[in-house]
C-alpha positions, 0 to 999 in steps of 0.5 A: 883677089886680083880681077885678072883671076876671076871669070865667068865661069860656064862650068863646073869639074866634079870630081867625084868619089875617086879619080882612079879609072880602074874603079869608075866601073865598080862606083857606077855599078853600085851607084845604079844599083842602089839608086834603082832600088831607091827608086823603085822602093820608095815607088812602090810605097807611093803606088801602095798607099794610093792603091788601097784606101785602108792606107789613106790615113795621115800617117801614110799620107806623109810616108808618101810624101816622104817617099816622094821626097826621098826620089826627087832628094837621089834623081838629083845627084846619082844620074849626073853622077852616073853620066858623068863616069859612063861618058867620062867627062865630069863637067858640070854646067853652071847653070846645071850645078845651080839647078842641082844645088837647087833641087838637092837643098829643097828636098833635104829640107822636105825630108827634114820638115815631113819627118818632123810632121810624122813625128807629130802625127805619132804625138797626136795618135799616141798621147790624143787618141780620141781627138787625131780624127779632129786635129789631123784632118785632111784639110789640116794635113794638106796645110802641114805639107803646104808649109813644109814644101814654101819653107824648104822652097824659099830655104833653097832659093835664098841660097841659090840666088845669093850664089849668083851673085858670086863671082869664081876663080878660075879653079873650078874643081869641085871635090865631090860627086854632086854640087854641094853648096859648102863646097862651092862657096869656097871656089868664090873669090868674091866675098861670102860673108853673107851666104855664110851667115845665111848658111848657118841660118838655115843649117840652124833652122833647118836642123834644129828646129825640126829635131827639138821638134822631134825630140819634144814629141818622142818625149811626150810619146815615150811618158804617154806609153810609160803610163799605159796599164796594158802591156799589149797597149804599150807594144802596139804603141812603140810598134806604131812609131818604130819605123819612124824612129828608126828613119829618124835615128838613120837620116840625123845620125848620119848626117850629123856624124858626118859634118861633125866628124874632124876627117870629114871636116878637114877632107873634103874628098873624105866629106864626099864619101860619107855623104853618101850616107845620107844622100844615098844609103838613107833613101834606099833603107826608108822602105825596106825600114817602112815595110818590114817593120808595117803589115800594113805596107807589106799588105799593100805591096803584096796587093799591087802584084795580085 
């Protein structure tokens, strides 16, 4: 690439879902709805779960995090979006595209590992009943939510700070409502062999560990339950881990289906619309898949207004 074609870039266009202005009214307005009903869902299962002590267990402990995450994994993209169509100008600075890229790689891998966690505290409580109160102690627990918070740290770091070691062309238009690192690679016109390498690394580690992981668990689970004499024992086990399961199937099916998809893959405004499946749609299901499916969250809502 010839030096007189690259710069030093201040700024970022996203271009968003859709460029027709007849249809940025209706893309905020959605877009604001379900971002307040993310929020204030997966608020309220915080709010529950430290509000009555009958929910200070593990499993509720990690489903609070999870909803934390899920918060911070929306406030990172849906408000510049939304400012971006009220204020008509889809400039993103450089450094606000980095920050975002940032925080957006940092709370899908925490979604990521805490799903896997739950996944093995639903083991532990199913297959080892006797011994959860020992393994899943507090201190134990903290130390699994510590874990998960330094890997999906340094993950997001890594690939942050090999960006800026990128220099751009002067085509800086970004084909999608939030900067998503795959798609700013590809605005380099330095070589990134290197953050291709630690890309696929992480996508490897972040994605198929903890879903083997995930999946070994399930398998234990469903032998366990398999074995069980009482009918109603078996109920109350699946009941237990079904929520999860559901978040589980939602969060992986989507994201999976969306990046595997020959549309998406070949169309980088296509990638952008389905993304919203899992950046947006997914967050906003967890609670309503959490509290409809446990009496115990919906008891503990109901708590929080009586």
């Amino acid at each position: 690439m010839e030096s007189e074609n690259t710069t030093r870039i201040t700024e970022f266009l996203l271009l968003g879902l859709s460029e027709e202005a007849e249809l940025q009214p209706l893309l905020f307005g959605m877009f604001l709805s379900m971002y307040l009903v993310t929020f204030t869902g997966n608020l309220l299962i915080i709010l529950a779960i430290i509000m009555d002590s009958h929910l200070h267990t593990p499993m509720y402990f990690f489903l609070s995090n999870l909803s934390f995450s899920d918060i911070g994994f929306t406030s990172t993209t849906i408000p510049k979006m939304l400012v971006n169509i009220q204020m008509q100008n889809k400039v993103i600075t450089y450094q606000g595209c980095i920050t975002q890229m940032h925080f957006f790689m940092l709370f899908a891998a925490l979604d990521n590992f805490l799903l896997t966690v739950m996944a093995y505290d639903r083991f532990v409580a199913i297959c080892h009943p006797l011994h959860y109160t020992v393994i899943m102690n507090p201190k134990f627990c903290g130390l699994l939510l510590l874990v998960s918070w330094l890997l999906s740290l340094l993950d997001s770091l890594l690939n942050c700070l090999m960006v800026l070691h990128l220099s751009f062309c002067t085509e800086l238009r970004i084909p999608h409502f939030f900067c998503e690192l795959i798609q700013v690679l590809q605005l380099a016109c330095s070589d990134t062999f290197l953050n291709d390498v630690a890309l696929y690394f992480a996508t490897g580690f972040l994605a198929a560990v903890p879903l083997i992981g995930i999946l070994l668990s399930y398998t234990q689970i469903v032998s366990s339950i398999l074995r069980m004499s009482s009918a109603g024992g078996k109920y109350k086990a699946f009941s237990t881990c079904g929520s999860h399961l559901s978040v589980v199937s939602l969060f992986y099916g989507t994201s999976i289906g969306i990046y595997l998809s020959p549309a998406a893959s070949q169309n980088a405004r296509a990638s952008a619309i389905a993304s919203v499946m899992y950046t947006v749609v997914t967050p906003m299901l967890n609670p309503f898949i959490y509290s409809l499916r446990n009496k115990d969250i919906k008891q503990g809502i109901r708590k929080l207004f009586s």
